[in-house]
ZASE-662322 format. One record per residue (C-alpha): chain; x, y, z; residue number from 1. Coordinates in Angstrom, 3 decimals. Example, Ala and Ser with C-alpha at 12.3 -4.5 7.8 and 13.67 -1.06 7.14 Angstrom:
A|12.300|-4.500|7.800|1
A|13.670|-1.060|7.140|2
***
This chain:
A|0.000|0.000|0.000|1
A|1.472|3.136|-0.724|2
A|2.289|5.514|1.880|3
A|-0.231|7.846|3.059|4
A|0.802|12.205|2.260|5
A|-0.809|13.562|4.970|6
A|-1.715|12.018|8.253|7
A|-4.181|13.306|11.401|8
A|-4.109|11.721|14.517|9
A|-8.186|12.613|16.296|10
A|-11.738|11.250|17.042|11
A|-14.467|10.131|14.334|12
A|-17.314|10.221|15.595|13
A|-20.601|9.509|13.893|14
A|-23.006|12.964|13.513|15
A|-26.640|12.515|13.684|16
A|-28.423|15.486|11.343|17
A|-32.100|16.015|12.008|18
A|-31.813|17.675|8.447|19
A|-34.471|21.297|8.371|20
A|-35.820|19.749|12.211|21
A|-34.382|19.752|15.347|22
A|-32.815|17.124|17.693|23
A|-35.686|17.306|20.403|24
A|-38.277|16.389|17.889|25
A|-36.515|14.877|15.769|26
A|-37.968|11.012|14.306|27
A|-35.267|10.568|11.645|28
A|-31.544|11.193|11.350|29
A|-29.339|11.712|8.464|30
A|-26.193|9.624|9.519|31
A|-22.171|11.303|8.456|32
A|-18.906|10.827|10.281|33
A|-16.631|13.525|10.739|34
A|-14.528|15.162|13.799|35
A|-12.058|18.022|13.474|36
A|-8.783|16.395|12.703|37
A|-10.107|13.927|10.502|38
A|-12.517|16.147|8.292|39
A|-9.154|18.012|7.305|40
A|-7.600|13.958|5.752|41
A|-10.783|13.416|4.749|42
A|-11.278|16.631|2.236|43
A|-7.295|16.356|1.581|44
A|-8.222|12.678|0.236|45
A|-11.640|13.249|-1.518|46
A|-11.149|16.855|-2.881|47
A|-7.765|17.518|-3.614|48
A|-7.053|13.455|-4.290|49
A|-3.813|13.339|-1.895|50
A|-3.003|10.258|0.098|51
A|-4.470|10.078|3.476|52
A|-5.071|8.409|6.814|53
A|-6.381|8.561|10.168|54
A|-4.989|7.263|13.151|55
A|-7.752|6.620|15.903|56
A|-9.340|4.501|18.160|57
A|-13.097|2.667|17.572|58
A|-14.785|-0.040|19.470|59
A|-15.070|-3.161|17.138|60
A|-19.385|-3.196|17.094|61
A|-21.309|-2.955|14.939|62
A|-21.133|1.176|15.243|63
A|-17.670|1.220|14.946|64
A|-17.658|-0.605|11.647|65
A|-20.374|1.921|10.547|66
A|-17.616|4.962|11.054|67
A|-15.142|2.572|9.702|68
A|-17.688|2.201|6.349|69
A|-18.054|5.801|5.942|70
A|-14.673|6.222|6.575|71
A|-13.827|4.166|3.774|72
A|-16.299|5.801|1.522|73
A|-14.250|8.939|2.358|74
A|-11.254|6.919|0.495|75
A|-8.862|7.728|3.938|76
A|-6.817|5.154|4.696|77
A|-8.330|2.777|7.568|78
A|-5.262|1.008|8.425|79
A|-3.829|2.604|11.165|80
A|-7.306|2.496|13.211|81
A|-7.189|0.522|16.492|82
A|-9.553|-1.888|17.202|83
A|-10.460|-2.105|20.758|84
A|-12.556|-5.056|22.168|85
A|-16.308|-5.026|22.291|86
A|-17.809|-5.503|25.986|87
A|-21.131|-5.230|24.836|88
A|-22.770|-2.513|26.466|89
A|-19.905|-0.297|26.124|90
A|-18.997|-0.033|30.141|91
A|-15.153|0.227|29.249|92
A|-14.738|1.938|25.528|93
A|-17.427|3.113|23.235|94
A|-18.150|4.985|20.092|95
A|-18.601|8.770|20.129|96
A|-22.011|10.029|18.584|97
A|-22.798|13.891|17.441|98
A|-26.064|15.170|17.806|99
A|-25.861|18.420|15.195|100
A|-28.444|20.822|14.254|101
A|-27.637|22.954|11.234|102
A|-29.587|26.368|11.992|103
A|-31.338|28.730|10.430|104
A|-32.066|32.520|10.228|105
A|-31.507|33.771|14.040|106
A|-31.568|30.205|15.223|107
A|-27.775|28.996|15.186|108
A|-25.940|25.659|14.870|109
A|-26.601|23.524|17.353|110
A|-24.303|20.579|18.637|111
A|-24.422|17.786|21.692|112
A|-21.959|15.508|21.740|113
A|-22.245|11.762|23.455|114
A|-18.681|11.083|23.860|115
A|-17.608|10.196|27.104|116
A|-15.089|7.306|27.474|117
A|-15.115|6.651|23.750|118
A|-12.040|4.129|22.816|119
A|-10.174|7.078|21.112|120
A|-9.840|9.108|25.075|121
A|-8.073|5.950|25.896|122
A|-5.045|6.132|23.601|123
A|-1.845|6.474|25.634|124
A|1.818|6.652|24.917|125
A|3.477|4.132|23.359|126
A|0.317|2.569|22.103|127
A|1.247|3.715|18.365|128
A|4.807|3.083|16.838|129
A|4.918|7.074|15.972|130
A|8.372|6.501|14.480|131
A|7.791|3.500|12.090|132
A|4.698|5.576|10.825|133
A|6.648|8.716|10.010|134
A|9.709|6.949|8.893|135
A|7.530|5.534|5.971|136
A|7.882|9.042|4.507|137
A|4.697|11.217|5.063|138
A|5.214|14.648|3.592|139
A|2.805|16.451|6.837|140
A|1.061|15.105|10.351|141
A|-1.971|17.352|11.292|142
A|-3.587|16.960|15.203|143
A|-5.600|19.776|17.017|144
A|-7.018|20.972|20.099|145
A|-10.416|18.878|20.169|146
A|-8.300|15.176|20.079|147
A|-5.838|16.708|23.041|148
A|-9.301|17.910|24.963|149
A|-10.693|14.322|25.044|150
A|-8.475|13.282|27.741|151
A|-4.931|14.070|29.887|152
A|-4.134|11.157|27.904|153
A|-4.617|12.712|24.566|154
A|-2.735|15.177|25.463|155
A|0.460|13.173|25.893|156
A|-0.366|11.004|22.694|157
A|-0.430|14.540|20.756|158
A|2.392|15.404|21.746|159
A|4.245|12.355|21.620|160
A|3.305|12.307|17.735|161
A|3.960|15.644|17.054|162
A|7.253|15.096|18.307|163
A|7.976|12.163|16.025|164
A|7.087|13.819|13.122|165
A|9.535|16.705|13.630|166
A|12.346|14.336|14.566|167
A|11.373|12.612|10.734|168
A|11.383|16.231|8.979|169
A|7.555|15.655|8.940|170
A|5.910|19.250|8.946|171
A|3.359|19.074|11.690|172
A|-0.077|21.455|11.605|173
A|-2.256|22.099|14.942|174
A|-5.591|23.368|15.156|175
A|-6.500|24.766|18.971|176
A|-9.845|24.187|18.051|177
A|-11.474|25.034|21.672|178
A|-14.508|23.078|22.626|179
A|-15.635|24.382|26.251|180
A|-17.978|21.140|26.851|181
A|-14.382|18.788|26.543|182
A|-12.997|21.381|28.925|183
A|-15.981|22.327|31.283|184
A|-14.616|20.307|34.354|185
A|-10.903|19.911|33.610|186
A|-9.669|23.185|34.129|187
A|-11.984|25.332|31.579|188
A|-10.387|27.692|29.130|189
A|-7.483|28.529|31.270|190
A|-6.249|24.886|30.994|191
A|-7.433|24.363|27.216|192
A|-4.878|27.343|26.673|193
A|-2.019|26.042|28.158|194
A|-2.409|22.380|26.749|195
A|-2.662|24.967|23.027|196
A|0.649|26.275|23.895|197
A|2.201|22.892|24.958|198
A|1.383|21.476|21.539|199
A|1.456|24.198|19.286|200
A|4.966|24.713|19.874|201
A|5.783|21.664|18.602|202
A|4.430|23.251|15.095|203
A|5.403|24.646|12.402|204
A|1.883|25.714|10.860|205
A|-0.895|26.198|13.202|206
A|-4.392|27.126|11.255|207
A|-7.795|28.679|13.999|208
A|-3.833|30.547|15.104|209
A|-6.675|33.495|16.639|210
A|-7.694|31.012|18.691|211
A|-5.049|31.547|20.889|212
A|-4.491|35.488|21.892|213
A|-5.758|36.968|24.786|214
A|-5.430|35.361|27.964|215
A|-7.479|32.301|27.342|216
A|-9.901|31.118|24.429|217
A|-13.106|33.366|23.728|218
A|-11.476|36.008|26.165|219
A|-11.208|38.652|23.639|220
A|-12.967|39.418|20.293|221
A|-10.744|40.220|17.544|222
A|-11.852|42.714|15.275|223
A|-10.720|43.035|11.312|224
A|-8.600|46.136|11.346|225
A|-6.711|44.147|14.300|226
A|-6.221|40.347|13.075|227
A|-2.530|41.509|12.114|228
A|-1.306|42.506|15.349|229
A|-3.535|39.704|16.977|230
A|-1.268|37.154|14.727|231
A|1.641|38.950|15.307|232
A|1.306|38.384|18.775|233
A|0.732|35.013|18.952|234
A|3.718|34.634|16.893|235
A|5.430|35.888|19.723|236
A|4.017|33.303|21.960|237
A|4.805|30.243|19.643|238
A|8.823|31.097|18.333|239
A|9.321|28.464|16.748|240
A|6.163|28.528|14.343|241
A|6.373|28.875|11.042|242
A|2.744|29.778|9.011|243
A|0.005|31.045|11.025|244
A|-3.447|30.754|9.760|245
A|-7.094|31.745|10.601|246
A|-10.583|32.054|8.979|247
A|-12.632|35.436|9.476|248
A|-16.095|34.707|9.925|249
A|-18.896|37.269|10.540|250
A|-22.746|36.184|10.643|251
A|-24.968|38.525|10.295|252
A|-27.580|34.969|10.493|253
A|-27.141|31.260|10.474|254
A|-27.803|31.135|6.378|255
A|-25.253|34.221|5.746|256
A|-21.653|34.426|6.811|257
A|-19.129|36.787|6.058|258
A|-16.497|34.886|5.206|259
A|-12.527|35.807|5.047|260
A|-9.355|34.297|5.907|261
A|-5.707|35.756|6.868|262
A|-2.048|34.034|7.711|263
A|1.417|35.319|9.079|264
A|4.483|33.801|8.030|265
A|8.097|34.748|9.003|266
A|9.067|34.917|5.685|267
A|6.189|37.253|4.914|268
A|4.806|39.031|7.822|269
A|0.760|39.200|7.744|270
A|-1.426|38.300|4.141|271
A|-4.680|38.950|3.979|272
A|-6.752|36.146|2.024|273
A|-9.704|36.435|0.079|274
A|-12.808|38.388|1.246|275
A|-16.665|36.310|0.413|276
A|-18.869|38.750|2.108|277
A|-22.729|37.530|2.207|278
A|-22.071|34.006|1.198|279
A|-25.051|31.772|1.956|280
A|-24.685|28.767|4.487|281
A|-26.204|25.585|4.189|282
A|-24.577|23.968|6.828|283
A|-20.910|25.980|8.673|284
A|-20.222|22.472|10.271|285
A|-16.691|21.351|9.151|286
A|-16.046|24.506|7.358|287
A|-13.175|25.286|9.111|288
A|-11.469|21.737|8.437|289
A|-12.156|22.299|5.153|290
A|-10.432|25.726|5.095|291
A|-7.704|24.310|7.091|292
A|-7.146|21.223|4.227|293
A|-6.907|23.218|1.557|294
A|-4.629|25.636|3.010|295
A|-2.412|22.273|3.314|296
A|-2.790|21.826|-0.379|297
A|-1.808|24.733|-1.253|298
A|1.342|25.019|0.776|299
A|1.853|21.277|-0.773|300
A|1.444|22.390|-4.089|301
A|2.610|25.669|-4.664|302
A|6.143|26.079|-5.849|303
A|7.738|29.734|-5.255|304
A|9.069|31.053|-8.240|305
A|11.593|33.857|-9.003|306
A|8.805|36.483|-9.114|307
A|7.436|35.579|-5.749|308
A|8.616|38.121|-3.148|309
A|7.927|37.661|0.519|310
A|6.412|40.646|1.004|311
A|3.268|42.027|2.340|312
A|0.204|41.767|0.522|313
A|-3.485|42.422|0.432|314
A|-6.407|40.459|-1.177|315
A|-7.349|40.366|-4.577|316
A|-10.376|43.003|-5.603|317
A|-13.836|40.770|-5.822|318
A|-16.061|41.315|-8.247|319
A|-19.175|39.480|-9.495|320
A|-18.679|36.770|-12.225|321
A|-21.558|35.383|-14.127|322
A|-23.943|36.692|-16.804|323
A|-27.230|34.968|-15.520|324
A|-26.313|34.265|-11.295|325
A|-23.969|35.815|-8.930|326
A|-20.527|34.460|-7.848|327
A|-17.395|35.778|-6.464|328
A|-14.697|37.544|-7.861|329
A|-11.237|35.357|-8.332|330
A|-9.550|34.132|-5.040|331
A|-6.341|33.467|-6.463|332
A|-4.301|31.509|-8.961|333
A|-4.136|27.980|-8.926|334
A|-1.278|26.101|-7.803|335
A|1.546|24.533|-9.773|336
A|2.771|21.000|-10.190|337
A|3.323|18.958|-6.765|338
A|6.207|19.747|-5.044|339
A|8.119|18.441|-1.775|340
A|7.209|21.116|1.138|341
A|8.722|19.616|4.299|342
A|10.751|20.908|7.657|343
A|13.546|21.143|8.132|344
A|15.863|21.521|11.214|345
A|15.763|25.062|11.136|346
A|14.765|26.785|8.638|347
A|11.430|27.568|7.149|348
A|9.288|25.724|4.866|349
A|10.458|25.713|1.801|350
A|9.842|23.999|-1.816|351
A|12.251|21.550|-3.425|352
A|10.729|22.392|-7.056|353
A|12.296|25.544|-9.561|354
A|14.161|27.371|-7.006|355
A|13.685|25.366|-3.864|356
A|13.375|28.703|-2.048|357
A|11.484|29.890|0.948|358
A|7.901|30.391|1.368|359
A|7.058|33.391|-0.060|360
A|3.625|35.989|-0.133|361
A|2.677|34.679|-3.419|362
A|2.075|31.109|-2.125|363
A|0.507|31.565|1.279|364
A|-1.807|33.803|-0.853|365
A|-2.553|31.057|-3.226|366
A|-2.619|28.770|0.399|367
A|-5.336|30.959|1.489|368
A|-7.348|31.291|-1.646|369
A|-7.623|27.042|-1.956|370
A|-8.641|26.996|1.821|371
A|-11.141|30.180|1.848|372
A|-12.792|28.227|-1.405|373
A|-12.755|24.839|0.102|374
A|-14.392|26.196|2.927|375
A|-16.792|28.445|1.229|376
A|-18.220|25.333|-0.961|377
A|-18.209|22.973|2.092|378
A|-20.790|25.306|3.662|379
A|-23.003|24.620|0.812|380
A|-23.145|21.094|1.620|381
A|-24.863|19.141|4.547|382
A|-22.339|17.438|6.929|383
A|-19.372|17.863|8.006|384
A|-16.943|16.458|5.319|385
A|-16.213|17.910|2.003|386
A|-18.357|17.230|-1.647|387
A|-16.535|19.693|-3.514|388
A|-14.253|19.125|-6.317|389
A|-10.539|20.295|-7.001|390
A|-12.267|21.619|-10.450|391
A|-14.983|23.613|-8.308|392
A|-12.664|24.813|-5.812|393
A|-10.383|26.205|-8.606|394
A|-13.667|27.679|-10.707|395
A|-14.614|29.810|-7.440|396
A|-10.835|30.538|-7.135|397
A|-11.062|32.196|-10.891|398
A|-14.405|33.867|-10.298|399
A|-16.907|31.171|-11.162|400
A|-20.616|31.521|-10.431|401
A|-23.497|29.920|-9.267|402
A|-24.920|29.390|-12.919|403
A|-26.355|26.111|-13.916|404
A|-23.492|23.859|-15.619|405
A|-25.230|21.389|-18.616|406
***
């Protein structure tokens, strides 16, 4: 089997969708799987066609082979899942569930989460060969905040990983990804913070990056005009980081977001991505994965070429494309031919393609125009994983529109 590009180490759980209803009332549920780390793989695999896998934990039932089924329909690679022992009514391990309403209007998104001593919380150190794996050759190892908030278990196993894939040259991603109900009686947002810092300095691109100024997560409200000193400051806080990363999200309602993105590099200082003011939701679950895996892609993909300054830049002018519906103006270019983007022991990221130079504005601005699309289209979509294609992705990227396609 050939070895997998891009590995996440986190929960799948499966996510019950009550579709237009609501979980209370509710009689019938739209099944998906999805969780934070792996909805990143699983858009990597199915959108962007890049080799993926997942490394968690299920209870072999009957439930866990359902999340292995999807996950498998997902095309991410099931092999490094471990299989923990049924006890039948699930009194030592079981599978986590997601109870997810979509909202609408003023009503917003809605989630409740079952996942209490679910067979993934019980990973510990040593129980995955993290060295093996990453001396296969995997070009990037993504984990996050909502796997390290399952457990003080997780925590360890995250950073463990993490760890291992730096001492391989594996670039490693982290998402903070705060979820107060993981937190609620293990410390709160003052302990979710410093867990963020423990791992995310073990980084060298952390994406949701505005998830960690102030003093704790949710403690201060960044507004646009300051999202470059915000990043600038937790640059400061994480010295070793390389890319920075972050979506902008207003909502004026549940069905319309404004929707934005920024990143910080050393090499560049602060770009501003693409702006998609008054886009209409579906369904913002996952959306941020989404944005997250096609940032990956586009670091992965885009080469930096002798015209490519790292300097600082602004987003493109958007316009309306379309004769007969509206659509967004181009995000940015597509990227070029693959390339090798890995760490190394010091320096920054670079590219082993044309000039095997260092990340420069050019590409982090074609990173954030693949993610900010990615993202944008996933919202249009019901569940938390990704149905777009490269080919839309790339059309929205260029300024395509909502027009009927025959």
């Amino acid at each position: 089997m050939s070895v997998p590009e891009v590995i996440a180490l986190g929960e799948v759980m499966l996510r019950f969708d009550p579709g237009e209803g609501r979980i209370r009332t509710a009689r019938t549920f739209q099944v998906w799987e999805g969780g934070g780390e792996y909805n990143l793989v699983r858009g990597l695999r199915r959108c962007f066609g890049l080799r993926t896998a997942v490394v968690t934990a299920l209870v072999d039932n009957a439930v866990g082979r359902l999340a292995e089924d999807l996950i498998l329909q997902g095309g991410v690679d099931t092999s490094l899942i471990r299989w923990v022992p049924d006890d039948g009514i699930g009194r030592t391990a079981r599978n986590g569930l997601n109870f997810v309403e979509r909202g609408f209007g003023i009503r917003g998104a809605l989630g409740v989460s079952d996942r209490a001593n679910t067979a993934v919380s019980q990973l510990r150190k040593g129980d995955v060969d993290w060295h093996a794996l990453f001396a296969a050759g995997p070009r990037w190892f993504h984990t996050g905040g909502i796997f390290a908030g399952l457990s003080d278990t997780t925590v360890d196993v995250a950073e463990e990983a993490m760890d291992a894939a730096r001492r391989h040259g594996v670039t490693v991603s982290y998402d903070p990804n705060y979820r107060p109900s993981l937190w609620a009686d293990r410390g709160g947002a003052e302990r979710a913070r410093e867990v963020d810092l423990r791992l995310a300095r073990h980084a060298d691109v952390v994406v949701g990056a505005l998830g960690l100024t102030g003093p704790y997560p949710g403690a201060v409200r960044v507004r646009a005009e300051e999202v470059p000193d915000a990043l600038a400051e937790v640059a400061d806080r994480l010295p070793g980081v390389r890319v920075l990363a972050t979506t902008l999200r207003g909502v004026p309602s549940a069905g319309v977001n404004d929707w934005s993105s920024a990143a910080w590099s050393r090499a560049t200082g602060f770009v501003a991505g693409p702006e998609m003011p008054g886009l209409h939701v579906l369904d913002r679950i996952g959306s941020g994965d989404a944005f997250a895996a096609g940032l990956i892609y586009g670091l992965l993909t885009s080469a930096p070429g002798p015209e490519d300054e790292p300097t600082d830049v602004s987003g493109p002018d958007h316009g309306r494309g379309g004769d007969d519906a509206p659509g967004h103006g181009p995000l940015g270019r597509a990227g070029s031919e693959h390339v090798s983007l890995r760490r190394t022991a010091s320096g920054p990221l670079t590219g082993t393609g044309p000039t095997g130079g260092p990340l420069t504005a050019d590409c982090l601005k074609r990173a954030l125009a693949y993610g900010t699309a990615h993202g944008a289209l996933v919202m249009t979509t019901p569940g938390d994983v990704s149905m777009a294609s490269l080919a839309e992705v790339e059309a929205l990227m260029t300024g395509g529109s909502a027009a009927v396609r025959r």
